[in-house]
Backbone as CSV, one residue per row, in Angstrom:
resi,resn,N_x,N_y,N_z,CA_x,CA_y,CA_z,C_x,C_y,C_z
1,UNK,92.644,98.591,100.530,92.349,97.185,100.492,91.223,96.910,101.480
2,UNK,90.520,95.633,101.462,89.376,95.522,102.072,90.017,94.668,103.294
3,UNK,89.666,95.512,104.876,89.839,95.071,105.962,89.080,93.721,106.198
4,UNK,90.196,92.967,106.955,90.255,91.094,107.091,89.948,91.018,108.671
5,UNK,90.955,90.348,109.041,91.213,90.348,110.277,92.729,90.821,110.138
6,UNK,93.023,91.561,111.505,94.428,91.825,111.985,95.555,91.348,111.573
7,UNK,95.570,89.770,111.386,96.627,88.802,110.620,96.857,88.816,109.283
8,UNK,95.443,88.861,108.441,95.331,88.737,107.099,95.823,90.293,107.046
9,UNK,95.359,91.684,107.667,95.941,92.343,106.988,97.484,92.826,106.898
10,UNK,97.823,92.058,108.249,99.706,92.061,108.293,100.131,91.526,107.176
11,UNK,99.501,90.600,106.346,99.894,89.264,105.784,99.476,90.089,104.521
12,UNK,98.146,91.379,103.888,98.483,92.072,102.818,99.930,92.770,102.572
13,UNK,99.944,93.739,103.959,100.756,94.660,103.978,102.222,93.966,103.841
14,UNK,102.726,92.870,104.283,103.866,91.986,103.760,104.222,91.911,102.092
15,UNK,102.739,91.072,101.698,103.127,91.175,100.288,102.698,92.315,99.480
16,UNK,102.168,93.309,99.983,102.924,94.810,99.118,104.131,95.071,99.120
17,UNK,104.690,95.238,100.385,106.219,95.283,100.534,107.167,94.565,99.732
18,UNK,106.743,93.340,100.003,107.519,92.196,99.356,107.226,92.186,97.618
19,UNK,106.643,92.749,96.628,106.408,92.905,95.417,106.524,94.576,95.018
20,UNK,106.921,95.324,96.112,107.375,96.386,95.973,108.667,96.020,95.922
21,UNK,109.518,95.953,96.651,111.216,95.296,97.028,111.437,94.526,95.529
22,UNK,110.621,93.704,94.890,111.040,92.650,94.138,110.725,93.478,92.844
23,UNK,109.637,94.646,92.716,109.719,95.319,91.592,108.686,94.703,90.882
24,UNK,107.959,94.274,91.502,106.583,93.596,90.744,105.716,95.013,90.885
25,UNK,105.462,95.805,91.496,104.750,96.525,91.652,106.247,97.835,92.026
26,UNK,105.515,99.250,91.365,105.922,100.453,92.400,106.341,100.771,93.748
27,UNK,107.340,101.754,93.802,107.219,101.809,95.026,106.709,102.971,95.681
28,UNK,105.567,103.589,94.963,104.803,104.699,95.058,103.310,104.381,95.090
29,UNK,102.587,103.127,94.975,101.626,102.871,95.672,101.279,103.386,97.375
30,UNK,100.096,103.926,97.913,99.714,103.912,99.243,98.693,102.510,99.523
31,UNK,99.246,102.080,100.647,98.158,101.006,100.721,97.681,101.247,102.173
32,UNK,96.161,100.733,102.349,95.334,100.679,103.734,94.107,100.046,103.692
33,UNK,93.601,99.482,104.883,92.723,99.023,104.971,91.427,99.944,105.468
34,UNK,90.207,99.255,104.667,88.915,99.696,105.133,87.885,98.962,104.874
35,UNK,86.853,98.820,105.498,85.892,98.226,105.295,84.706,98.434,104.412
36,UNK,84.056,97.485,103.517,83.385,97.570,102.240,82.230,98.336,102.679
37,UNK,81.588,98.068,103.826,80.291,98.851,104.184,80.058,100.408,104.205
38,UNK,81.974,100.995,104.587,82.504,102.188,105.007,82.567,102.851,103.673
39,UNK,83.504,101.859,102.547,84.065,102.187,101.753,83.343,101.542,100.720
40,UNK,82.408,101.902,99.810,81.969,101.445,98.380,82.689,100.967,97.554
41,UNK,83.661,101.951,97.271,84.329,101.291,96.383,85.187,100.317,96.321
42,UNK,85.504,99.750,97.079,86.154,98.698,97.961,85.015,97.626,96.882
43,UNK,84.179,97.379,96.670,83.161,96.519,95.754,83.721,96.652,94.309
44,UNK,84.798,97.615,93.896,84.755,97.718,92.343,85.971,96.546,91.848
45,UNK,86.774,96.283,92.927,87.656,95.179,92.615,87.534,93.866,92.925
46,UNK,86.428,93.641,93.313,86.173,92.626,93.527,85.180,92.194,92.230
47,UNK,84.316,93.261,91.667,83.545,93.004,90.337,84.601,92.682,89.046
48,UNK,85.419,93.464,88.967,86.572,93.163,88.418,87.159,91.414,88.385
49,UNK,87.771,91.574,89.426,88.505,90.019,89.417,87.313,89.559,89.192
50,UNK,86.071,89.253,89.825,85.006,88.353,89.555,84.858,88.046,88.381
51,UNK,84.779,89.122,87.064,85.057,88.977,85.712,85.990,88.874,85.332
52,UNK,87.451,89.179,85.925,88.245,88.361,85.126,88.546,86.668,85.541
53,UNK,88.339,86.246,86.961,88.386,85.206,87.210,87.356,84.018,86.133
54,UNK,86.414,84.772,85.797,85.459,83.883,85.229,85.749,83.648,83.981
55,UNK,86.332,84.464,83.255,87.078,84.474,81.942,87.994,83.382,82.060
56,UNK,89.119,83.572,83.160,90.165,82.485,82.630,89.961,81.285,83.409
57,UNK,88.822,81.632,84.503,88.334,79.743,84.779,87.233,79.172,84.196
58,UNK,86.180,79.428,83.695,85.618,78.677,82.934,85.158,79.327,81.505
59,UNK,86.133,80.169,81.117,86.141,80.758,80.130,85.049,81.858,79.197
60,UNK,84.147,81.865,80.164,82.848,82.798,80.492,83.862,84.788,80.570
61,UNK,83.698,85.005,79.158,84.132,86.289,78.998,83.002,87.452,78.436
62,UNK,81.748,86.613,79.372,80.625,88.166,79.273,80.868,89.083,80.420
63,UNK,80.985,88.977,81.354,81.361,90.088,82.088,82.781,90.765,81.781
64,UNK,83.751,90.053,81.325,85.329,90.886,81.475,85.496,91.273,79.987
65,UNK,84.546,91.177,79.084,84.537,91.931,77.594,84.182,93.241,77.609
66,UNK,82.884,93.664,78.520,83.119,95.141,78.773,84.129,95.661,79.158
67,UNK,84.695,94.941,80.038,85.822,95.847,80.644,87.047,95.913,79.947
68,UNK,87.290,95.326,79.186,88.468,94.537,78.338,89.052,96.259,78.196
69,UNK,88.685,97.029,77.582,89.404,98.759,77.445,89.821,99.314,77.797
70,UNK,89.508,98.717,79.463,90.091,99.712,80.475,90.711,98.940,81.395
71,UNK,91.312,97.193,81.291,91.848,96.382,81.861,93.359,96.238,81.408
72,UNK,94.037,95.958,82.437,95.650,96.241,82.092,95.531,94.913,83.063
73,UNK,95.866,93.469,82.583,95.979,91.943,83.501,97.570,91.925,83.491
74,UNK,98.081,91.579,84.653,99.176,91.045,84.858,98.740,89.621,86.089
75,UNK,99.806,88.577,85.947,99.490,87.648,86.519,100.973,87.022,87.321
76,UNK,100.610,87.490,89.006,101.521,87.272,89.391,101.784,86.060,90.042
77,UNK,102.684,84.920,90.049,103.187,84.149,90.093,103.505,83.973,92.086
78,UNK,102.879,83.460,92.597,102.672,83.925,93.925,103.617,82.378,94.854
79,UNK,104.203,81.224,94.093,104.633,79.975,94.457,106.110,80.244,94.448
């Protein structure tokens, strides 16, 4: 995951746990932080959501149609 500050990343590492425990997610994921400058690919999920965000907010599905093949969306309910 892409390193925040100290708080925000207590506050990832919570809700992995907490959607691991609840079975929203595996409990065979590794998770850690690093920074995008360090870590490149740390940029590929953020291109991602960027296209899928744009799809289901203003309904702009040119970027997330390429990807559509190799996208598996689940939408978790975070309230």
């Amino acid at each position: 995951m892409e390193s925040r500050t100290q708080s925000l990343n207590r506050q990832d590492m919570r809700a992995v746990n907490l959607f691991s425990v609840q079975g929203v997610i595996g409990t065979t994921p590794r998770v850690g932080h690093a920074k995008p400058l360090v870590e490149p690919l740390l940029w590929l999920p953020d291109i991602v959501a960027g296209a899928v965000s744009s799809a289901r907010g203003d309904g702009d599905d040119r970027y997330r149609a390429p990807l559509a093949p190799l996208l598996t969306e689940h939408t978790i309910d975070l309230a």
